[in-house]
N, C-alpha and C positions, 0 to 999 in steps of 0.2 A: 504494500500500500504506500503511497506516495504520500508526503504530508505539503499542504500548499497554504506554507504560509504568510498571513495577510490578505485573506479570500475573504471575501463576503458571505454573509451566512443566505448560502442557498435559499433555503426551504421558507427562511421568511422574507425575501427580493419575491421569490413565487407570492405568496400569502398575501405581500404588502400593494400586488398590482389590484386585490380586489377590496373591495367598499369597506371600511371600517365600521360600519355600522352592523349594531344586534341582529337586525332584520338578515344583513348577508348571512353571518354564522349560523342561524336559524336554518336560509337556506342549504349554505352548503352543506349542514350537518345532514339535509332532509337529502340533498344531492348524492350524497356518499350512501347515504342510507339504502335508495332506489340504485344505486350502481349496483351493491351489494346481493340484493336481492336478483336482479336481472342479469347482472352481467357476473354473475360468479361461475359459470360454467354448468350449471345445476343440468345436471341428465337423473332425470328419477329410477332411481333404485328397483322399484316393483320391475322396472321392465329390464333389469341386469341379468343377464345371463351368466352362467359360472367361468364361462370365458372371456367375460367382459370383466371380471370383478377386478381383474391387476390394475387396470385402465382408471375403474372405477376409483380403486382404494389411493391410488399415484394422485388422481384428483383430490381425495377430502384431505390429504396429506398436504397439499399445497394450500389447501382453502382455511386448514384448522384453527390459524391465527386470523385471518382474514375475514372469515363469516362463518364463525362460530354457528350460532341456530342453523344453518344450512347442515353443516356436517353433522349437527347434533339430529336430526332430520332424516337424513340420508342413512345413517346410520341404523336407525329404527328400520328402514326398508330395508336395510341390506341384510340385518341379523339373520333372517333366517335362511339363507344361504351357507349358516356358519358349520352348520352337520356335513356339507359337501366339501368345505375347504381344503385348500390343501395346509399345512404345518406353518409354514412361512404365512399366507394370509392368515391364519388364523393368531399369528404373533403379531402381524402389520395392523388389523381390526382393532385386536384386544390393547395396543397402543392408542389409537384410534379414540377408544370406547374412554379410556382413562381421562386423557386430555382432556375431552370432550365434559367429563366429568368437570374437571378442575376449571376449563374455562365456568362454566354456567356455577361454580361456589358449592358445589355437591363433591366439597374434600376427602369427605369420609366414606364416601362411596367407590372414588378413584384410587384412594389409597388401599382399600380392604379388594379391590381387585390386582392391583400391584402385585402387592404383598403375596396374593394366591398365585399368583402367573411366576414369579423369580421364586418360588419357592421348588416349583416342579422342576425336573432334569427339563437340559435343553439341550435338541440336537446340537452334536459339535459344529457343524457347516455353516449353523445359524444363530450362534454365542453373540455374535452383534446385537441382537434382538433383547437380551438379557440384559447387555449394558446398557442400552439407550430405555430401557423398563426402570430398572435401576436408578438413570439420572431423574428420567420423569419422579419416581416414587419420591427421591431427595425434594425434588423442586415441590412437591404438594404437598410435605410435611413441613418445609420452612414457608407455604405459606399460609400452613396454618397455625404457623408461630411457634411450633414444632421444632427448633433447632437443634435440639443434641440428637433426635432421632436422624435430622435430616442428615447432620456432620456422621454420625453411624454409617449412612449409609453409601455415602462418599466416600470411607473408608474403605468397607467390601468395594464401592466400585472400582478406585483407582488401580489395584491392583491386576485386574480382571483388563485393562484398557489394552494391553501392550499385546496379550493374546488374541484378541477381538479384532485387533491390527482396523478400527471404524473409525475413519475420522469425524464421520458425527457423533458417534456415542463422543468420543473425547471433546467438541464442539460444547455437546449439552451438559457432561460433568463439570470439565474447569470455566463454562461461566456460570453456570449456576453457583459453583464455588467464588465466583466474581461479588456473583449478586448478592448470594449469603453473607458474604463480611461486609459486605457494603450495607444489609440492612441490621449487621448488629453493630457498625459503628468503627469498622475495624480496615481502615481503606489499606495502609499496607502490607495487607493479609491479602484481599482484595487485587492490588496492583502486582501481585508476583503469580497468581495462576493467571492475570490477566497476561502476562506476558508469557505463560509455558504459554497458552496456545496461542499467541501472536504471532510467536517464532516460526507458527507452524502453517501461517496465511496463504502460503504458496500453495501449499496442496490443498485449499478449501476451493472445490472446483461450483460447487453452488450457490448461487447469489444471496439465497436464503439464508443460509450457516456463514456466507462472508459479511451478512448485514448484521446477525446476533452477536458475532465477533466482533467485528469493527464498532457496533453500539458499546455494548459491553468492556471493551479497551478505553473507549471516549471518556465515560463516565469513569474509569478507574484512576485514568489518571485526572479528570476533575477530581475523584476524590482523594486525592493525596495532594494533588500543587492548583486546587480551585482557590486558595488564595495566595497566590503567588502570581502578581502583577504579569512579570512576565514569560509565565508559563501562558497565557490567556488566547494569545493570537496561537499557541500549536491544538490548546483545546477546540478552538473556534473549528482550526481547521479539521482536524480529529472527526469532531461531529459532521462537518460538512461531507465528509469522506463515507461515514454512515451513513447518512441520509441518501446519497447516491447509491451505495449499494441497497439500501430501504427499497428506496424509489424503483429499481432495476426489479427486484425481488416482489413489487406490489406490498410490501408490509406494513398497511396502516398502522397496524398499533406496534410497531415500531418507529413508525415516522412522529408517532404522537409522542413517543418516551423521548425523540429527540430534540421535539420541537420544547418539549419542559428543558430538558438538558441545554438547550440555547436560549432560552428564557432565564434560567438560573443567572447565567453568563453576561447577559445584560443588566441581569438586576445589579450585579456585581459592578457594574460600569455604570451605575444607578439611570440608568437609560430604563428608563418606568413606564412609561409608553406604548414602547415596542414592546416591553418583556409581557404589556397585558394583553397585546394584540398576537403577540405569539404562543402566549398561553391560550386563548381562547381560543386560538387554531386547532392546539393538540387537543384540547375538548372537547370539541368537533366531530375530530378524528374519533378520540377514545368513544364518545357517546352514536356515536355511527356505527360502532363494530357488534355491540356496547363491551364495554369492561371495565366495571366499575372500580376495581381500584387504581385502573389511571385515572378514571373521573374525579375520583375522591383527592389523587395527589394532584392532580390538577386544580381543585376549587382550594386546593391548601395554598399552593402557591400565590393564587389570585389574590387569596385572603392576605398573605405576606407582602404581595405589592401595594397592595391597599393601608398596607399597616403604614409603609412607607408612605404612599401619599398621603398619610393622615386620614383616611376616609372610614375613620369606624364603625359606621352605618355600611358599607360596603364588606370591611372584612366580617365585622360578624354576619354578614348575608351567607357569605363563602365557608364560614368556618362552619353555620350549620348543617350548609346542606353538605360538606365534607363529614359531618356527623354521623347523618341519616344512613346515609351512605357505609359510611363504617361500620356502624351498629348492624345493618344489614347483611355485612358479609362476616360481622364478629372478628374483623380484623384486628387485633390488638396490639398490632406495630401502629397503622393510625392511629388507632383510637387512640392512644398515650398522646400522639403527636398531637391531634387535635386537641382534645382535652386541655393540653399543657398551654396551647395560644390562648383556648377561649379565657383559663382561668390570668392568662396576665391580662388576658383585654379586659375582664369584666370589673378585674382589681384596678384598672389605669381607668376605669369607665366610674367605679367607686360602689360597684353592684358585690360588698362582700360576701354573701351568705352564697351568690355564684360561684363567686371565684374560689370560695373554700369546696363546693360540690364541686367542682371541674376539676379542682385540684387532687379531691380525694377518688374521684375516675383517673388520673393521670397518673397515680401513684399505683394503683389496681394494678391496670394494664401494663405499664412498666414495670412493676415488680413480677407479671404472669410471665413477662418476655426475659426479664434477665435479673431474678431476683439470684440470692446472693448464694443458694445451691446450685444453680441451674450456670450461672457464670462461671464457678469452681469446674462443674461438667463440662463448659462447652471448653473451657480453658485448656482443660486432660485432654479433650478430643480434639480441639485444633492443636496441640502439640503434636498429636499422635497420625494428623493430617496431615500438619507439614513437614513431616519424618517418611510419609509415602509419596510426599510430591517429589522429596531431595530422592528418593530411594528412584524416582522415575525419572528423573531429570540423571541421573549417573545411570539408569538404563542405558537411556538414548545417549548419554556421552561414552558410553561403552560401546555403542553400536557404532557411531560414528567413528572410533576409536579404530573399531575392526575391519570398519570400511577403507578407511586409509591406509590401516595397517596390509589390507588385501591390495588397494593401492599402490604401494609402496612395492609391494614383493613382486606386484605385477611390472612391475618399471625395475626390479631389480633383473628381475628374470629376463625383461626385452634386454637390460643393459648387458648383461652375461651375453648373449645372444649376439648383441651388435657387436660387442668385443671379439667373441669367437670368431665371427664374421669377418670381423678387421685384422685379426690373427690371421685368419685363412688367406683374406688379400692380400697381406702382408707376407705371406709365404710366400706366395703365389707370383708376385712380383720379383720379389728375389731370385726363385728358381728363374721366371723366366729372363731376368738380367744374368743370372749365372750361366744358363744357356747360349744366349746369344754374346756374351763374350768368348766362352767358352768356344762356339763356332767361329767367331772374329779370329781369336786364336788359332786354331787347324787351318784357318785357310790361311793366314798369312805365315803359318810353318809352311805349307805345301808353297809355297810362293817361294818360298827360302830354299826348298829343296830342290824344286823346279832352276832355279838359280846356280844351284851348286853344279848340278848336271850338264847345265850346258856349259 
């Protein structure tokens, strides 16, 4: 990936050519919505044939971030196909089924299917299957706040990465491992799986897996040098880089996490403005797909630009419905988050009897997330993490090690060869100089003796 910096930020030059006004975002949220719907590729299920179904399942695979209800949909028509599948569909589906889960907030449904699916033998040919089960099962136990089980299970998977030879599975465990330290607060934890798979960009031949990556990178290192002045124009460019691969890949709701992620960015450059016009895009975005906890980190944000323009009738608009929202999906990473603004805005507003309930909600949920056993745990188990990222990382420097070393012996061996070679030449010229003196010599004896004769 190319970093170009001092670029303008893409995604909001697009955004900024259309109307600033409610009315627009209204529309384009309703625009993206009908795209969605109409133009997601939708072939109905009931009429799939069991020779159709590779074709089929390669679709909701592409679609699963992108129009969630469709594939949740499709899904329901396709299941009873599932008595005729073959081994591999029936692992490709039952990923399928999980996700599908986890987008719509049904955690404990997609986890209690995980959990049954990696627990069975899996043919050897199709062990990629198990890992990318795996990452998924991590990512839906951290976001149900779940992190020592999640870090668990990053554990079993790392080790499993190097035999599965998938550079998706390895895509979806080190950033989820991105994403995990990043929402307990731990960026450079965060910024060093960010870079084991960065290293490894080259070989990510799908636009899809180069846009989770390249997001995922963006954000890593925002969150280690986001306030470091001048680190700011590589992040600018970082996310731009994202978004292009976003954009190439169709991935709304990741264009919506990037369009927050360059919203941050401005706010930082107190350019308040833009960063609310930017943010209402990625809301846009996230409420068109729907998924609600980018909705929710998005009215959070709004709420924080508002704090800054003084507009406190504005941010507690935002901070509620980031609430509702919360409460709805039992998020307890927001909800601490939320909780913690309303109770400073209500204290700064002089509403106490709020701000002491908001606070004692803030206190809840922050202590469900990282009370002072579960910290000790996650502590043990990110040791015991980053003890198999180093054990993977001297993998692969072992392997590159042997590559060279085959290298080496291979250029030793041509050089033996070219020597030999040159040896033989080197003979070879000799003798034939030693012969044709050799000849020079008898004839000018015979010259000599001819001489004497006469």
């Amino acid at each position: 990936m190319v970093v170009k910096n001092g670029r303008l930020i893409g995604f909001y030059e697009f955004l900024n050519r259309m109307s600033k006004s409610t009315l627009t975002v209204k529309a384009f949220t309703c625009i993206l919505t009908t795209y969605a719907v109409l133009f997601c590729g939708y072939v109905s299920a009931q009429n799939v044939k069991l020779s159709e179904l590779d074709q089929q399942l390669t679709l909701l695979e592409s679609k699963r971030t992108q129009s969630p209800p469709f594939v949740a949909e499709s899904l329901k028509e396709v299941s009873p196909l599932i008595k005729d599948m073959s081994v591999e569909q029936k692992y490709r589906f039952r990923l399928l089924q999980a996700h599908s889960y986890a987008m719509s907030d049904n955690l404990e449904a997609g986890i209690k299917l995980l959990v049954g699916e990696v627990s069975k033998p899996f043919v050897l040919d199709l062990a990629k299957y198990r890992t990318r089960m795996m990452s998924l099962l991590a990512n839906i136990y951290a976001a149900d706040n779940n992190y020592v089980e999640a870090i668990q299970t990053l554990q079993h998977l790392f080790p499993l990465l190097s035999d599965a030879n998938d550079i998706i599975s390895e895509v979806h465990g080190y950033t989820l491992a991105v994403e995990l330290f990043g929402e307990l607060g731990m960026p450079n934890e965060a910024l060093i799986y960010a870079n084991i798979i960065y290293k490894q960009f080259d070989q990510i031949k799908s636009p899809r897996y180069q846009c989770f990556t390249a997001l995922d990178y963006a954000a890593s290192i925002e969150g280690v040098y986001g306030e470091v002045v001048e680190k700011w124009s590589e992040i600018d460019a970082l996310y731009q880089d994202a978004f292009e691969f976003c954009t190439l890949a169709n991935e709304g709701l990741m264009i919506a996490e990037i369009a927050l992620g360059q919203a941050r960015m401005l706010i930082k450059r107190k350019q308040y403005v833009e960063a609310w016009e930017l943010t209402q895009h990625g809301l846009a975005l996230s409420s068109s797909i729907p998924y609600r906890p980018n909705i929710a980190k998005a009215h959070l944000l709004l709420a924080k630009i508002a704090l800054y323009q003084q507009q406190p009738q504005s941010q507690l608009e935002h901070l509620d419905k980031a609430l509702a929202l919360s409460l709805t999906i039992e998020n307890s990473r927001l909800l601490s988050e939320v909780y913690q603004s309303l109770a400073k805005l209500h204290e700064a507003l002089g509403h106490t009897d709020k701000a002491l309930a908001y606070l004692k909600g803030y206190q809840t949920h922050h202590t469900k997330i990282l009370g002072e056993t579960q910290r000790q745990i996650i502590a043990l188990e990110v040791s015991t993490l980053g003890n198999l990222a180093k054990v993977r990382q001297i993998d692969e420097l072992n392997k590159e090690l042997n590559a060279v070393k085959a290298e080496l012996t291979a250029a030793e061996y041509d050089h033996q060869r070219l020597m030999l070679m040159m040896s033989c030449l080197v003979t070879l010229i000799l003798f034939t100089t030693c012969m044709v003196l050799l000849k020079r010599s008898n004839g000018a004896d015979r010259q000599v003796f001819k001489g004497l004769k006469s």
